[in-house]
C-alpha positions as a Markdown table, in Angstrom:
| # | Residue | x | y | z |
|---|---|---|---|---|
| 1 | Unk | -35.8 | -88.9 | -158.7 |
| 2 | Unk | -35.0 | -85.4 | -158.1 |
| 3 | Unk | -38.6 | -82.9 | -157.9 |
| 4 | Unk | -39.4 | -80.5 | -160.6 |
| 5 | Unk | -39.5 | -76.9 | -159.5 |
| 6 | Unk | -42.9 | -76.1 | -158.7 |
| 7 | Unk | -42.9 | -72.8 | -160.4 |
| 8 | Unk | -42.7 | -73.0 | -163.7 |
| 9 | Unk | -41.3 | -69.6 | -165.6 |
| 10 | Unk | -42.7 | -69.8 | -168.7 |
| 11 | Unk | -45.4 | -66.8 | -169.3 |
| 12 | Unk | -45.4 | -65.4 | -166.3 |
| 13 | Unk | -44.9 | -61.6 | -166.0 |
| 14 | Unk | -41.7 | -60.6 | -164.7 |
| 15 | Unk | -42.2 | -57.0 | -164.0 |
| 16 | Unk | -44.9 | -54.3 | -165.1 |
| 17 | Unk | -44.5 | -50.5 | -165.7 |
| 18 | Unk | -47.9 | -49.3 | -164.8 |
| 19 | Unk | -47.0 | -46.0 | -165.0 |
| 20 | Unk | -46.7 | -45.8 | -168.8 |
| 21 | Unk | -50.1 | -47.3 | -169.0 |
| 22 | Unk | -51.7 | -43.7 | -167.4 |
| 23 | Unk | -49.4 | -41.8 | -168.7 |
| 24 | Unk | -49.1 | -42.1 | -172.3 |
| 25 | Unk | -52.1 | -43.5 | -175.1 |
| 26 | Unk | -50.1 | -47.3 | -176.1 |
| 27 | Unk | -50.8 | -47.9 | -180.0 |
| 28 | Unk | -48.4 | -50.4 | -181.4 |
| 29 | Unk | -46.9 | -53.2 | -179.3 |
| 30 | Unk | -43.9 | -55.3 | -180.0 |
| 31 | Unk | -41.7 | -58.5 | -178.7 |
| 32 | Unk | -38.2 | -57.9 | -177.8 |
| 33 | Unk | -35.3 | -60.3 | -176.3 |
| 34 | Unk | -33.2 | -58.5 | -173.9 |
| 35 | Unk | -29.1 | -59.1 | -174.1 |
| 36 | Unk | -28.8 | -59.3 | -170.2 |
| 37 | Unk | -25.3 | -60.8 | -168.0 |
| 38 | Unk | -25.5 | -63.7 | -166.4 |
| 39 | Unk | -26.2 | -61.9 | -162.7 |
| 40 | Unk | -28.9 | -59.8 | -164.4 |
| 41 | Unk | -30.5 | -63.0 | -165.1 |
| 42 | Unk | -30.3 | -63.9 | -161.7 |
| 43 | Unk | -31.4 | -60.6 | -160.0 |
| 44 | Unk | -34.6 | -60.7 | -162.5 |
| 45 | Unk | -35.4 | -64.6 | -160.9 |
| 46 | Unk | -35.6 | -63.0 | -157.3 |
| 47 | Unk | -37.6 | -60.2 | -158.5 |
| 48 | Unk | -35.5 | -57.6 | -158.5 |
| 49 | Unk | -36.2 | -55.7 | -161.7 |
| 50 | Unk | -37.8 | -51.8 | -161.8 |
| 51 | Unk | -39.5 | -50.6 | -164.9 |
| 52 | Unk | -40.6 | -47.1 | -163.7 |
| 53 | Unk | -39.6 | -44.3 | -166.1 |
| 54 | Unk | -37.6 | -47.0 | -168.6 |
| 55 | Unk | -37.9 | -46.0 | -172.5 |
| 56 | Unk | -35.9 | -47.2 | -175.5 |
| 57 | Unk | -33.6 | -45.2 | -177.6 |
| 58 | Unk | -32.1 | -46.0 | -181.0 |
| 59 | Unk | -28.3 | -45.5 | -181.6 |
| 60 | Unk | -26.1 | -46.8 | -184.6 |
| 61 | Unk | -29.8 | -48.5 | -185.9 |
| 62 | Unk | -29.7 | -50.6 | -182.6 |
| 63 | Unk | -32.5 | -50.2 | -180.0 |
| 64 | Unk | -31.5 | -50.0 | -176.3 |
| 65 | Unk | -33.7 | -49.8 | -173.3 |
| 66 | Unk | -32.2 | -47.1 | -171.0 |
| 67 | Unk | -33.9 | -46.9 | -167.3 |
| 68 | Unk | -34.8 | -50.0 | -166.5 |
| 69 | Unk | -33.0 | -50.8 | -163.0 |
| 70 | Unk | -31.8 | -54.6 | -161.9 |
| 71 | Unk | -30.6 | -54.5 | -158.1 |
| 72 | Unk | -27.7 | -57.1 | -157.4 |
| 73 | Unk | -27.7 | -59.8 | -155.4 |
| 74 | Unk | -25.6 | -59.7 | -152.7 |
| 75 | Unk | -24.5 | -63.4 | -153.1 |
| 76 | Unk | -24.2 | -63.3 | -157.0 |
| 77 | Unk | -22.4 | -60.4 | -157.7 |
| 78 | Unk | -19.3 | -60.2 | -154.8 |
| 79 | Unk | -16.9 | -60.9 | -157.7 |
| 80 | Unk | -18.4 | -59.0 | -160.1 |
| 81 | Unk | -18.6 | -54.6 | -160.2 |
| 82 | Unk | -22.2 | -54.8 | -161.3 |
| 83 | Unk | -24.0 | -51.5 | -162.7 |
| 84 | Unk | -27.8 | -51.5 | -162.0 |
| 85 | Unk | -28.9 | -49.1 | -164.7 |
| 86 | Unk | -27.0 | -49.8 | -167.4 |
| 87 | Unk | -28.8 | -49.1 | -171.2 |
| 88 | Unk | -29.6 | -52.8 | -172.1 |
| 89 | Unk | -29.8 | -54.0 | -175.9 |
| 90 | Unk | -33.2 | -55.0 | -177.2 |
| 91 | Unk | -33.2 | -57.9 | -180.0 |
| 92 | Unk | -35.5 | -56.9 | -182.6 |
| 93 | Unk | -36.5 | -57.5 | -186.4 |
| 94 | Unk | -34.5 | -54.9 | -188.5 |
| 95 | Unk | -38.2 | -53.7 | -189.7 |
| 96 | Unk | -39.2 | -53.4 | -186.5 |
| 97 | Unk | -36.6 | -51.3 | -185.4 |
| 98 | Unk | -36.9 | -48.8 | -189.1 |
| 99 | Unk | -41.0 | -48.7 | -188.0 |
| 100 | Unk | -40.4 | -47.9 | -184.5 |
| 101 | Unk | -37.6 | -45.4 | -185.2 |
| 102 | Unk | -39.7 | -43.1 | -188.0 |
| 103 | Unk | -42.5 | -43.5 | -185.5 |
| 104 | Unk | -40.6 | -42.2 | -182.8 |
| 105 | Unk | -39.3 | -38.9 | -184.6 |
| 106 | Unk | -42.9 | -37.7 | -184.9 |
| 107 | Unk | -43.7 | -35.0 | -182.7 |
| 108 | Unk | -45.5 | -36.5 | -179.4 |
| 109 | Unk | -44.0 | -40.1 | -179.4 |
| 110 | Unk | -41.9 | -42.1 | -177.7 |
| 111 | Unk | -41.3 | -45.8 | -177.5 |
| 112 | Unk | -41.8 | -47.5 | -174.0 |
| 113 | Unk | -41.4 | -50.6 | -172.1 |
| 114 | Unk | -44.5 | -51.9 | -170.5 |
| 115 | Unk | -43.7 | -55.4 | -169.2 |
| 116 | Unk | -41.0 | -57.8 | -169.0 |
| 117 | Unk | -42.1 | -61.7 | -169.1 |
| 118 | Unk | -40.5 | -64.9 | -169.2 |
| 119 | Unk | -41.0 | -67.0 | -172.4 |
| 120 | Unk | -40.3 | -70.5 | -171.7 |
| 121 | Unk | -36.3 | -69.8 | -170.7 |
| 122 | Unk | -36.0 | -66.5 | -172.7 |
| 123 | Unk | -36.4 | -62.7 | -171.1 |
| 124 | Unk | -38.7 | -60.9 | -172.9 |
| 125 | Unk | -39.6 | -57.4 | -173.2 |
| 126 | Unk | -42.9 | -55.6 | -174.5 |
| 127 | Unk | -42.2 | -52.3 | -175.8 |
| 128 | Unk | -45.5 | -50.3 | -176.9 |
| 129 | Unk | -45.0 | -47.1 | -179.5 |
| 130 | Unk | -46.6 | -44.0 | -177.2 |
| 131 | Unk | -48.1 | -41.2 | -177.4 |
| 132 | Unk | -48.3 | -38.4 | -174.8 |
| 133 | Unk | -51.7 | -38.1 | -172.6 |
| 134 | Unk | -52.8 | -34.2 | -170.9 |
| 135 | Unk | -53.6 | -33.8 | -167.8 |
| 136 | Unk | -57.5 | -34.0 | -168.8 |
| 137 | Unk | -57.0 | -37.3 | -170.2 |
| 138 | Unk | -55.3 | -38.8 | -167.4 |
| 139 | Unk | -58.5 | -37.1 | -164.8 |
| 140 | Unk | -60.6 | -39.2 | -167.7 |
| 141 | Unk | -58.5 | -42.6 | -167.1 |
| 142 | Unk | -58.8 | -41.8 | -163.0 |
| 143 | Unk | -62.8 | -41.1 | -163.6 |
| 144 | Unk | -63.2 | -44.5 | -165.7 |
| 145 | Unk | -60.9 | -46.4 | -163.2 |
| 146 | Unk | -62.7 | -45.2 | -160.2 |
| 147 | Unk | -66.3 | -45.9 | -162.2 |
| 148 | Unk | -65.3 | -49.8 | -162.8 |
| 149 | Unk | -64.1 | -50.0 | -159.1 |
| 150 | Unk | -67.6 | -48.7 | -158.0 |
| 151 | Unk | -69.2 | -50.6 | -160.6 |
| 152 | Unk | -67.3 | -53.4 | -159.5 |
| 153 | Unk | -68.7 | -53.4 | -155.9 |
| 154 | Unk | -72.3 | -52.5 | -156.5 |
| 155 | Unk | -72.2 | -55.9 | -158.4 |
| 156 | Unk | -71.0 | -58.1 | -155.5 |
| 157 | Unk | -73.1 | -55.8 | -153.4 |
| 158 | Unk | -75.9 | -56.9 | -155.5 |
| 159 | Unk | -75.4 | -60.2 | -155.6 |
| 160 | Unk | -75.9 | -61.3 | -152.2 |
């Protein structure tokens, strides 16, 4: 009886863009499948997927993410002229898409990716509605951050 591979897929966070997270105030947070090629696929099972600076545009009522970067691998793609940052479709509800497009024409927003995650055998992608942060904000997120890692270590400190 063949063995059952040991790492199972399902949940498990593919890539994160931690970036958006101190750069922009996330509100509303939404699902998307991702309309990816079959070496795309196999790039994003050896890990090599990039989320920095990756944000989704709408064209012809479609939503496609534009900046997200899959490297090739050199074994998969010898046959195949593969493009690393080409803008990838998004799968979503037609009333998400109307929400996130009349959200995203108000001054100040954007729509960006945050994470990409497997869902059982499916590609996911979490796409957050955003909203710019000034510079004094993001010295607020450093302050709180640095606070919870000091926090943090007087407790273990503490504790022994």
């Amino acid at each position: 009886m063949a063995k059952k591979n040991s790492q199972k897929n399902s949940g498990s966070t593919i890539a994160l863009n931690k970036k958006a997270k101190f750069d922009f105030h996330l509100t509303d947070r939404f699902e998307a499948g991702l309309v990816l090629a079959g070496w795309e696929v196999k790039s994003i099972r050896a890990g090599k997927l990039q989320l920095t600076d990756s944000y989704v545009f709408f064209k012809n009522d479609e939503a496609w993410l534009l900046g997200a970067q899959i490297q090739p691998i050199q074994s998969v793609s010898t046959h195949h002229v593969a493009e690393p940052m080409r803008n990838r479709k998004l799968l979503l509800n037609r009333r998400e898409i109307t929400k996130l497009q009349e959200a995203s024409q108000q001054k100040g927003y954007t729509v960006v990716a945050t994470a990409v995650y497997w869902k059982d055998h499916l590609v996911k992608c979490e796409i957050a509605l955003a909203k710019g942060k000034q510079e004094h904000d993001k010295r607020e997120t450093e302050k709180e951050r640095d606070w919870a890692r000091d926090k943090q270590r007087l407790f273990q400190t503490g504790n022994r």
